[in-house]
MARBAMAR-364909 format. One record per residue (C-alpha): x, z, y; chain; residue in one letter; residue number from 0. Coordinates in pm, 1 decimal. Layout:
<recs>
x z y mol type seq
X Z Y A A NUM
...
</recs>
This chain:
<recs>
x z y mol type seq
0.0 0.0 0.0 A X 0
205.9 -117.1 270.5 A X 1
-7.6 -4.3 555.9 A X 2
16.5 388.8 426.9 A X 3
288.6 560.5 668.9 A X 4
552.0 730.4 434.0 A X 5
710.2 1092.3 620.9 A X 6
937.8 1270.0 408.6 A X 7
1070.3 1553.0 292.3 A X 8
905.3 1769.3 483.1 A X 9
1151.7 2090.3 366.3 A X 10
1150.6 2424.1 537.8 A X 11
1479.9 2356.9 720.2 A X 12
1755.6 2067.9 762.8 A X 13
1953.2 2057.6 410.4 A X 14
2230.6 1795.5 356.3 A X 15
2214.8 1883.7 14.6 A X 16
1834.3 1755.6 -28.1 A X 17
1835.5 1465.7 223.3 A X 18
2156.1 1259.1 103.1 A X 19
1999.3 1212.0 -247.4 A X 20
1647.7 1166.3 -75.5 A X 21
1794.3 865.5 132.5 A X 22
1966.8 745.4 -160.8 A X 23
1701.2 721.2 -406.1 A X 24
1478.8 538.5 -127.5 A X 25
1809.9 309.5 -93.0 A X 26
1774.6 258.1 -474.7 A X 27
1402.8 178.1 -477.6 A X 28
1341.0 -10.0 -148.5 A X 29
1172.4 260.3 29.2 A X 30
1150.9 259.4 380.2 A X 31
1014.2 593.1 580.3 A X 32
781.7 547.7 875.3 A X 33
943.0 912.4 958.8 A X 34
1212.9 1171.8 837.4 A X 35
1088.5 1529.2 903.7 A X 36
1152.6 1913.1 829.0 A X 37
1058.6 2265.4 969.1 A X 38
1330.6 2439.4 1193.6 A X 39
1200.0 2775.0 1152.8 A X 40
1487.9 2982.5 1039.9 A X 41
1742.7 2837.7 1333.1 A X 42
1870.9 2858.7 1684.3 A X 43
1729.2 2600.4 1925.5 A X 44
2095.8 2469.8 1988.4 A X 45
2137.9 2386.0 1559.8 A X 46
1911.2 2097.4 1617.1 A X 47
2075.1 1894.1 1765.5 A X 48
2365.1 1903.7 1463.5 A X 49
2079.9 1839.5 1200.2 A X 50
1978.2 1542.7 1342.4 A X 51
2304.4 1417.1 1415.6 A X 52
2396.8 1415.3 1059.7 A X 53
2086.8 1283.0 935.2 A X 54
2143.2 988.9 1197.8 A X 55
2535.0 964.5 1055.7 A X 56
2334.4 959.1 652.3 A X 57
2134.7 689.0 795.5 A X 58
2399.1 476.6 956.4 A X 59
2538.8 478.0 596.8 A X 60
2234.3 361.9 466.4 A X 61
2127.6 42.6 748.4 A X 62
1885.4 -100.8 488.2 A X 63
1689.3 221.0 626.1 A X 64
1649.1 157.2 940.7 A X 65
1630.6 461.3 1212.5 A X 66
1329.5 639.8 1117.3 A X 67
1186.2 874.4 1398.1 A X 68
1238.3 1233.4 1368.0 A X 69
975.0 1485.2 1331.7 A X 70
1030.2 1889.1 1363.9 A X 71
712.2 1979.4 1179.2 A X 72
768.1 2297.6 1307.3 A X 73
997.3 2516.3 1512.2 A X 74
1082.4 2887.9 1616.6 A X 75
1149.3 3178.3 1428.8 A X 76
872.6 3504.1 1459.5 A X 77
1143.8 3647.4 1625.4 A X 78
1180.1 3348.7 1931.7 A X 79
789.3 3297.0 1882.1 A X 80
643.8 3458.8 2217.4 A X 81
995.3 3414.0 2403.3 A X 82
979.7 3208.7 2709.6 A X 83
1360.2 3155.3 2731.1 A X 84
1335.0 3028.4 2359.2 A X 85
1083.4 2785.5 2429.3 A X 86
1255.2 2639.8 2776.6 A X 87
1566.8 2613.4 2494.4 A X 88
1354.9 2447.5 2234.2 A X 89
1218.4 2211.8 2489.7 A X 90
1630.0 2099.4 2583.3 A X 91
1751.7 2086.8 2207.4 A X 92
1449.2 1900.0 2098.9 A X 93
1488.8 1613.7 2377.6 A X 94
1870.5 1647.7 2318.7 A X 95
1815.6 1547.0 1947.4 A X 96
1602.7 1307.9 2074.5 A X 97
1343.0 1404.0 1786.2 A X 98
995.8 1193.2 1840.8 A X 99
745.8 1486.6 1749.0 A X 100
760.9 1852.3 1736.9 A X 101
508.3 2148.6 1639.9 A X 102
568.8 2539.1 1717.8 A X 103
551.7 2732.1 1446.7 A X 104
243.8 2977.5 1434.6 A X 105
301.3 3309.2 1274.6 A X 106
122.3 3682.6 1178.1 A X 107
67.6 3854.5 1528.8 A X 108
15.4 4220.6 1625.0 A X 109
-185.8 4389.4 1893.6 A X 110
-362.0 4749.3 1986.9 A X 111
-675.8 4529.8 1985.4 A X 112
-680.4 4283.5 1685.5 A X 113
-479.4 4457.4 1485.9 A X 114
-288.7 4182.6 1261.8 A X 115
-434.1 3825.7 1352.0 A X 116
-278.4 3489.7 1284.0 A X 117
-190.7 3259.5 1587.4 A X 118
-216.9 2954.7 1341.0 A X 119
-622.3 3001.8 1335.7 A X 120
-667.4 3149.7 1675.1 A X 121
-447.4 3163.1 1959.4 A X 122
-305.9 2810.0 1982.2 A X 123
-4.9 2898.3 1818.7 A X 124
85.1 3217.8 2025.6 A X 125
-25.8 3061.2 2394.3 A X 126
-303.5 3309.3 2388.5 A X 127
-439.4 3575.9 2294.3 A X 128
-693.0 3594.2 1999.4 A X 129
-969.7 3512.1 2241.6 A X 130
-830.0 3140.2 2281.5 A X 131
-851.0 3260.4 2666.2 A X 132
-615.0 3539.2 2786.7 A X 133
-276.6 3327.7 2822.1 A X 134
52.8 3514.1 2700.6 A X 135
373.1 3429.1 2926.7 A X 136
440.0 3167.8 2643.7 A X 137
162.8 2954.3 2805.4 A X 138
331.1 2910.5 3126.1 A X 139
638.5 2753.3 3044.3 A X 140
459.0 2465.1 2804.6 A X 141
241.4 2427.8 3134.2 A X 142
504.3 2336.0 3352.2 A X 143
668.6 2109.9 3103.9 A X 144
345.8 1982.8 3051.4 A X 145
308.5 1899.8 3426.0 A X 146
703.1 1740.8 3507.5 A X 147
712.9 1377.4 3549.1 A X 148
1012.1 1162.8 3635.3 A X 149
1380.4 1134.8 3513.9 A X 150
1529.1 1438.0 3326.8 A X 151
1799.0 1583.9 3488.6 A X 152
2077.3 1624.5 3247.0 A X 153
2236.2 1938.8 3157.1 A X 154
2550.4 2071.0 2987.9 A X 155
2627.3 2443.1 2905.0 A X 156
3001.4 2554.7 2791.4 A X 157
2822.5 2863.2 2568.4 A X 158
2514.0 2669.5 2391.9 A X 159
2348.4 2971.9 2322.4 A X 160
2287.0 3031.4 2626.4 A X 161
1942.1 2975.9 2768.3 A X 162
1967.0 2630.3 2916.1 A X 163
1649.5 2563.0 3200.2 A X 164
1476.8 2215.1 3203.6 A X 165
1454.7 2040.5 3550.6 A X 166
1307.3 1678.1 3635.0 A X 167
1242.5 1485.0 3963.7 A X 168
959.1 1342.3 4018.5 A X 169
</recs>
């Protein structure tokens, strides 16, 4: 069925050790992938850029390939989850990788109100509160990087774990 899209592997973080046989079996049986994609939920915003890096080396090996887009199904550890810094970090390393899609993570939350709730069903993946009204500080940063337009305005950092801020002009 050549019009079905084909993502893979879809593995809960970047492993060399899965994706080089991955690619090469696809290389053995003519498959192509409309996407290459994995879950970044156990790293630092500033690994990303590595991982896709040496996927995009695998792939240069492989031309018959192509350059699939990259997808981080989802990103952010529980512990980065309601961190603004984090997210104005995961917004850099995710254009610096130059991956097509991302999703946050959603994860178990905890509060004098709720009690345990999960920010997957309610919340909009830890913008807001279990109400799907009450904003948390999270919410702010995605709406200004929802709201820049224009060129990005490059940045460079000599310690990359520090927190790196976005700016555009419009």
């Amino acid at each position: 069925h050549p019009e079905q899209k084909v993502v893979a592997p879809s593995t809960n973080s970047y492993n060399r050790l899965v994706m080089e046989p991955l690619l090469d079996f696809a290389v053995s049986n003519s498959l192509k992938f409309d996407a290459i994609a994995w879950h970044e939920n156990g790293t630092r915003p500033e690994d990303l850029p590595g991982h896709v890096d040496d996927l995009r080396a695998l792939l240069a090996t492989r031309p018959g390939l192509g350059s699939p887009p990259v997808i981080i199904e989802e990103y952010a550890a529980p512990s980065q989850h309601h961190l603004p810094g984090f997210a104005v970090a995961w917004f850099h390393y995710l254009e610096q990788a130059g991956a097509s899609h991302a999703t946050r993570a959603c994860w178990n939350m905890t509060d004098s109100a709720n009690g345990v709730w999960s920010n997957c069903w309610d919340g909009l993946n830890g913008l807001f509160m279990k109400d799907n009204l009450t904003p948390q500080p999270l919410y702010w940063v995605f709406e200004r990087y929802a709201q820049m337009l224009g060129r990005a305005l490059g940045t460079r950092s000599s310690a990359p774990t520090d927190v790196v801020a976005l700016a555009r002009s419009t």
